[in-house]
C-alpha positions as CSV (number, residue, x, y, z in Angstrom):
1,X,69.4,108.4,116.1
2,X,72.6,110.1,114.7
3,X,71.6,113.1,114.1
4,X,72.1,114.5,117.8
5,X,75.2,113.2,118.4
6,X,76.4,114.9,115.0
7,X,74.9,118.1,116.4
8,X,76.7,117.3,119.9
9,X,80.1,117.0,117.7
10,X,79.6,120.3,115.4
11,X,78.6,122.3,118.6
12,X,82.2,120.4,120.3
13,X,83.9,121.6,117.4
14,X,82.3,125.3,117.0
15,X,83.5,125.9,120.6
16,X,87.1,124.3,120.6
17,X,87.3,126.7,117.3
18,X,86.1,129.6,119.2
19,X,88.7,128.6,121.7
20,X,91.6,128.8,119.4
21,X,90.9,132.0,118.0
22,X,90.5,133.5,121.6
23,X,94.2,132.5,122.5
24,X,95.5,133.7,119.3
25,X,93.9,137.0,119.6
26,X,95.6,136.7,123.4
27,X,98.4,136.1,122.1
28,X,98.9,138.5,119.3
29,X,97.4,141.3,121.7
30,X,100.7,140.2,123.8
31,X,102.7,140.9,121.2
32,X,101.4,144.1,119.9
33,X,100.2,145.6,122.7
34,X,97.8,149.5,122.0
35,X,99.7,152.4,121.2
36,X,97.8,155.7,121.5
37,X,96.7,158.0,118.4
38,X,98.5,160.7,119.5
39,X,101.9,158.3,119.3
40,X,100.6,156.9,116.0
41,X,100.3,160.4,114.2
42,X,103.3,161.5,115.8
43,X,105.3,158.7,113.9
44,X,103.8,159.1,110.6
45,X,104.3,163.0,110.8
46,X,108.5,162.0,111.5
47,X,107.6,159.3,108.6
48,X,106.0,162.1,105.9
49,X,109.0,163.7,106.5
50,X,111.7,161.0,106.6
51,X,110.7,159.9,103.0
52,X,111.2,161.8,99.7
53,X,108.4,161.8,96.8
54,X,108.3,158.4,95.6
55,X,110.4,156.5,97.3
56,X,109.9,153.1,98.8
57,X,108.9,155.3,102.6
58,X,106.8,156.8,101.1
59,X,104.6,154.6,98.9
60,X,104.4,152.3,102.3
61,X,102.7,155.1,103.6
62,X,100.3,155.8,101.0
63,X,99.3,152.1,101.6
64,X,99.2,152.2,105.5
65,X,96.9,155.4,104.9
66,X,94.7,153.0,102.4
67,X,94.7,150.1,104.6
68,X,93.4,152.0,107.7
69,X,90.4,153.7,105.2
70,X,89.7,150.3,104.4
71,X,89.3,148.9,107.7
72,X,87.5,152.3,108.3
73,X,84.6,151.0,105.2
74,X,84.4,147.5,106.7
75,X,83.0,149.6,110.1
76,X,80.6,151.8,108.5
77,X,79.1,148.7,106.4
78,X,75.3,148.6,106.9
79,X,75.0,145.3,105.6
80,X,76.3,141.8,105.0
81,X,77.0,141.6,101.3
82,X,78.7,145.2,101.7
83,X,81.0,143.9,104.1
84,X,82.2,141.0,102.6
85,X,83.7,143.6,99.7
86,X,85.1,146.0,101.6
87,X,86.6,142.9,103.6
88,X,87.6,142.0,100.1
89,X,89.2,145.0,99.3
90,X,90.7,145.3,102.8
91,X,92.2,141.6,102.0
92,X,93.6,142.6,99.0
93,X,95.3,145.9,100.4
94,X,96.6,144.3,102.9
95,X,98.1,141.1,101.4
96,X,99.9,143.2,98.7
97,X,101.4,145.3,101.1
98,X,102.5,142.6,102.8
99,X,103.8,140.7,100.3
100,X,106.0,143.7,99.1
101,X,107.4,144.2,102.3
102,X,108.3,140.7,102.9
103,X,110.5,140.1,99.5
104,X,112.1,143.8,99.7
105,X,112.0,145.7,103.0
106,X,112.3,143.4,105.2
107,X,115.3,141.5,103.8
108,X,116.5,145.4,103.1
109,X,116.1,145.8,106.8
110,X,118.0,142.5,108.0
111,X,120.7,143.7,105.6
112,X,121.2,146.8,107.5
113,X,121.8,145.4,110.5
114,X,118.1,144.5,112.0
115,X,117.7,140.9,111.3
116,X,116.0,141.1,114.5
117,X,113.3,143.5,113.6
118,X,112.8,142.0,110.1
119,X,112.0,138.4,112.0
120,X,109.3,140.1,114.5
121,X,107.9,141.8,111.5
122,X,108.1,138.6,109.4
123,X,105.9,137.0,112.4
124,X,103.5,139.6,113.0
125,X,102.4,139.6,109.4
126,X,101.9,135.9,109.5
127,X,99.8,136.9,112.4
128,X,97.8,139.3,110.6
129,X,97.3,137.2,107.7
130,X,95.7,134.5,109.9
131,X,93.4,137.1,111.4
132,X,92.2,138.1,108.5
133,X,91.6,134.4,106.9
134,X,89.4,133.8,110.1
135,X,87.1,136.7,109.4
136,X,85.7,134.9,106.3
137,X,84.3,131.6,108.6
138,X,82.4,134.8,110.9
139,X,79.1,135.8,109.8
140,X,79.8,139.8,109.0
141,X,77.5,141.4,110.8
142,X,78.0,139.7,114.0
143,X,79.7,140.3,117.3
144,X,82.2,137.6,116.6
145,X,83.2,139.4,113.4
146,X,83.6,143.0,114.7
147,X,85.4,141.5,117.7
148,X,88.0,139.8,115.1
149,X,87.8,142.4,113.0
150,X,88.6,144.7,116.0
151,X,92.1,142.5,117.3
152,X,93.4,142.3,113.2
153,X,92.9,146.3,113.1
154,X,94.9,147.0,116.6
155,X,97.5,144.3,115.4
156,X,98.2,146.1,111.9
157,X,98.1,149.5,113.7
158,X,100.8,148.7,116.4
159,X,102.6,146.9,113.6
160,X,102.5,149.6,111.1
161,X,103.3,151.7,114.5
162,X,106.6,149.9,115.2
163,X,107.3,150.1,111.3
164,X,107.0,154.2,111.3
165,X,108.5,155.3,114.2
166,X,111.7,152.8,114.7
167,X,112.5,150.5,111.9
168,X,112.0,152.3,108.4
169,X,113.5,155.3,110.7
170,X,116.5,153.1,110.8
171,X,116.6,151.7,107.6
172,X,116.2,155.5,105.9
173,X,119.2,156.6,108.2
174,X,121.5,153.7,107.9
175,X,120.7,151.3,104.3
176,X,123.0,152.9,101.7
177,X,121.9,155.1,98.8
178,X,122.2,151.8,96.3
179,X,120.0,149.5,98.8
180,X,117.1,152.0,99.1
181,X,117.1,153.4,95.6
182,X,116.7,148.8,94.4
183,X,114.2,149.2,97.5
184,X,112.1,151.7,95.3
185,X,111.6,149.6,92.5
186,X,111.3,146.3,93.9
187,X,108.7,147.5,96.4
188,X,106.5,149.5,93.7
189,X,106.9,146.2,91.1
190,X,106.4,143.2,94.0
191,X,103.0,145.7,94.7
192,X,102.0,145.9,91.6
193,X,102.8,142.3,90.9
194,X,99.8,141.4,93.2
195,X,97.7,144.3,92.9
196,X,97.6,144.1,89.0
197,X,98.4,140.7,88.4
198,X,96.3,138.9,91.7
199,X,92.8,138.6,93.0
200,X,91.8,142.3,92.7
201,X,91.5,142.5,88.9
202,X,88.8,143.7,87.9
203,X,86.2,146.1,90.1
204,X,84.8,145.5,93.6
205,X,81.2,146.8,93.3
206,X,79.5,147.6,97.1
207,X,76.8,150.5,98.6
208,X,77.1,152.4,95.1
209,X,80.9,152.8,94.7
210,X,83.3,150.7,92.6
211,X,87.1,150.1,93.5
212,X,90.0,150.3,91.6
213,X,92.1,147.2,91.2
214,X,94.8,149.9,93.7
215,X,92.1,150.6,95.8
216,X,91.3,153.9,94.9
217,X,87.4,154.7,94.5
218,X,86.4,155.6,91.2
């Protein structure tokens, strides 16, 4: 006699979580609304050639580049299991760039006069981190998932937009030499810190390939 109301109550539940995700994905599409490709190359072309060999500019490029092949591998999945790592791997990517950027750029950026640029970026990585937490409830080769899949990868892209073509622009033209030569290091060792030293030890084995723990294939 129980067991319908239980099923009443998990389908209640299912829908009001549904619900939720739909007005966050509202929201954060309100935020970050599309930018076009040809604005998107157009910044990182001014980036590439903003940033010197090794420098904090450009090793956030390198990982914008790796983050956008990874959501590219999640796509081209042909099945579940494959999915799941290069969601993994996308995960991993992701939250060490982000984590990098939060204890050295950002702060680097408030410093240099952008606090408020530095809080909006603060919030849409927050954003993007919840995003990407929800696609691990979705079943990975559904429409639900490539739907959620679809709003984290236009969210990182505008982000990673605003980021190339305003304020690492900024922080390259105005943060003295001392600030971005600390912003170097501590970028590269806060990376490394969770790339080496976090969930991605080890190899992520999928569809034949194996992944470094920096995300390069091997």
């Amino acid at each position: 006699m129980m067991k319908e109301p239980s099923r009443s109550l998990a389908r209640f539940c299912e829908i009001q979580r549904r619900l939720a995700m739909s007005i966050l994905d509202k929201a954060i599409a309100a935020i970050t609304p599309p930018v076009s490709d040809e604005k998107r190359l157009e910044a990182r072309d001014k980036a590439r050639a903003t940033a010197e060999p090794g420098d904090w500019l450009s090793q956030i490029l390198d990982h914008h580049e790796e983050i956008e092949d990874a959501f590219a591998e999640i796509k081209a999945a042909s099945t579940a299991d494959a999915r799941r790592v290069a969601q993994k791997r996308l995960g991993v990517l992701l939250n060490g760039h982000a984590m990098a950027e939060e204890a050295v750029i950002y702060p680097a950026l408030a410093e240099a006069g952008k606090l408020g640029h530095a809080n909006t970026a603060y919030t849409e990585q927050a954003a993007a981190k919840m995003q990407l937490a929800a696609l691990e409830t979705l079943d990975p080769l559904s429409d639900d998932y490539l739907d959620k899949l679809g709003h984290l990868e236009g969210a990182v892209a505008t982000h990673v937009y605003q980021e190339e073509s305003d304020w690492f622009q900024y922080m390259k033209q105005f943060a003295s030499v001392e600030a971005q030569a600390h912003a170097t290091v501590r970028y590269r060792e806060e990376y490394g810190r969770y790339i080496d030293g976090g969930p991605s030890i080890g190899r992520f084995q999928g569809e034949g390939r194996s992944f470094a723990s920096d995300g390069r294939h091997i």
